[in-house]
Structures are given as C-alpha cells and as structure tokens.
C-alpha positions as CSV (number, residue, x, y, z in Angstrom):
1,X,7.6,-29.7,4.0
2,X,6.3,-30.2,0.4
3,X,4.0,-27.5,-1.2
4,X,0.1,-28.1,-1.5
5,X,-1.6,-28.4,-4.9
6,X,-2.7,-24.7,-4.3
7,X,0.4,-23.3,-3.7
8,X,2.3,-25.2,-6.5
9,X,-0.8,-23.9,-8.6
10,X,0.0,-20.3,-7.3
11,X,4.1,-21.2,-7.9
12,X,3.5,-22.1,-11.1
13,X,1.2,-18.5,-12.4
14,X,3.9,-17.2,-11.1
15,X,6.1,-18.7,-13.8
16,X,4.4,-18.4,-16.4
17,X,3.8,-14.2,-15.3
18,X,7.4,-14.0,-15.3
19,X,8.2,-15.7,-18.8
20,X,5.1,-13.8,-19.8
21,X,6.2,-10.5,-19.0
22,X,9.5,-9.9,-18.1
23,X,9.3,-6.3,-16.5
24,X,6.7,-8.3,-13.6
25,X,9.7,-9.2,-11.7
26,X,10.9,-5.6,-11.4
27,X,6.9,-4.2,-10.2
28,X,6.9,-7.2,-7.7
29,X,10.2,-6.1,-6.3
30,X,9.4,-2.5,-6.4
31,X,6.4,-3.0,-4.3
32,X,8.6,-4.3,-1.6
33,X,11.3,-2.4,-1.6
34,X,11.7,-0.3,1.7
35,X,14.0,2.4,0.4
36,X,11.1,4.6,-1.1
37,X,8.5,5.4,1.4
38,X,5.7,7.7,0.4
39,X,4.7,8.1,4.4
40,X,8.2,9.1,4.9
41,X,8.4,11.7,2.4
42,X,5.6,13.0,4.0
43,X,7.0,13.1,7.4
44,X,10.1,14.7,6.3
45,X,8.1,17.5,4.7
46,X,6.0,18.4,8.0
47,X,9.0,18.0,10.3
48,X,10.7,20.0,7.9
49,X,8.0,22.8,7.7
50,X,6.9,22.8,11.6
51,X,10.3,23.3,12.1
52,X,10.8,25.9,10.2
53,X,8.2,27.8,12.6
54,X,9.9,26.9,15.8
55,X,13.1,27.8,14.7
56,X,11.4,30.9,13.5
57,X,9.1,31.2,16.8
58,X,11.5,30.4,19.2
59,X,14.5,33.3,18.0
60,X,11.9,35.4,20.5
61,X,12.5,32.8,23.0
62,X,16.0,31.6,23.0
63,X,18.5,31.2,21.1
64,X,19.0,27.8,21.9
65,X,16.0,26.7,21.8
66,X,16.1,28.1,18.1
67,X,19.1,26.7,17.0
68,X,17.9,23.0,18.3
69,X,14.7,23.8,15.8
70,X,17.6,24.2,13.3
71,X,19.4,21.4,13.4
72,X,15.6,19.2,13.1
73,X,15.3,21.3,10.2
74,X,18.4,20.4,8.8
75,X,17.9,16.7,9.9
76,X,14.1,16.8,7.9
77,X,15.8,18.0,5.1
78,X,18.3,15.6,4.4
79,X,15.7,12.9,4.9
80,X,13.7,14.5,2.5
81,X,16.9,14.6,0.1
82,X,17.5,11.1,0.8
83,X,13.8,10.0,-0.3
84,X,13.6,12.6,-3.1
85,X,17.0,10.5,-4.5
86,X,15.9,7.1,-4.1
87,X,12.5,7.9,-5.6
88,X,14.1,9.5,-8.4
89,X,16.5,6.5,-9.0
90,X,13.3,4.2,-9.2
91,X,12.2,6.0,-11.2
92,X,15.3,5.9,-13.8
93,X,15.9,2.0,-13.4
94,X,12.4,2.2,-14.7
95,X,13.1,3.6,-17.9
96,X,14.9,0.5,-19.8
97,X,12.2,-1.6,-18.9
98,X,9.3,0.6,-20.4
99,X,11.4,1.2,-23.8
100,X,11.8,-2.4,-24.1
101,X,8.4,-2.8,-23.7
102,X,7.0,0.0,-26.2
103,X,10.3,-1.6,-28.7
104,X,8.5,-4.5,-28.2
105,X,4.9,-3.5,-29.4
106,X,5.8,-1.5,-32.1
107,X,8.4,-4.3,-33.8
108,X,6.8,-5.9,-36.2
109,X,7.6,-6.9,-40.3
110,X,9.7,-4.3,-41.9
111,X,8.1,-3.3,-44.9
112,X,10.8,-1.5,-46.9
C-alpha cells in the first residue's frame, strides 16, 4: 500500500529531524520505551509503604498474616530497585549525547 502525500510529507520531517539533530532519535525512543514507568515507581512506593503498616499492624494479629505483609514488602521493594536502576541507566546513556551536543556549540575557530 503506497504512502499518501501527507505521510511521505510527515516521513520525510522526519528525515531531515534526524540528520538535523542526531540526539532526536534517542528522545523518540526514550519516550517509548516501557522499561521506565513513572506510574510504576509510584506503585511500588505505596505498596511498599502500605505494606509496611500491615506488616507492622498485623504482628497484633498474626503472625502469618504479618509475615505475608512481608514478603509484599519485600516484592514492592525490589520493583522499586528495579525501576530506580533502569531510570538511572537512562539516565547515564544520556550523558554522551548531551556532551556531544554542548562539544558541539562551543567548537568553533581556535584562535591561538
């Protein structure tokens, strides 16, 4: 099926971003990569915390009962690890990219 003259028009911006600026490609595929999810950082944090209070709340109770509070605790927390890591490591790959960029502004004519 070919392409209409608006999407080859989009197709081709698209082109031109990426010879443009290099470092476009790498926000576009940050955007939709998965692995760093604000909303489950989130989650992890209350599970992790409400938790916490049942395992806490339920020693009165049972000991069971607190020890399965435990283990969600445990379980939040490594999702929270797991998210902390990957956002960190986005953050990192980041890093090249922006130091080429500023490289970039600030070369210009030596004048020695």
């Amino acid at each position: 099926m070919p392409l209409s003259e608006e999407e080859q028009r989009i197709l081709r911006q698209i082109e031109e971003q990426l010879q443009a600026d290099p470092s476009f490609a790498l926000k576009v595929n940050t955007r939709s990569h998965h692995g760093v999810s604000r909303r489950r950082l989130v989650w992890s944090v209350v599970a992790l915390v409400v938790s916490l209070v049942v395992a806490i709340a339920a020693l009165q109770v049972s000991a069971w009962l607190s020890f399965l509070a435990f283990v969600a605790m445990v379980g939040a927390g490594v999702i929270l690890e797991r998210e902390l890591t990957a956002r960190g490591r986005d953050q990192l790959s980041r890093i090249p990219d922006e130091l080429r960029r500023r490289a970039g502004r600030s070369s210009g004519p030596d004048t020695h």
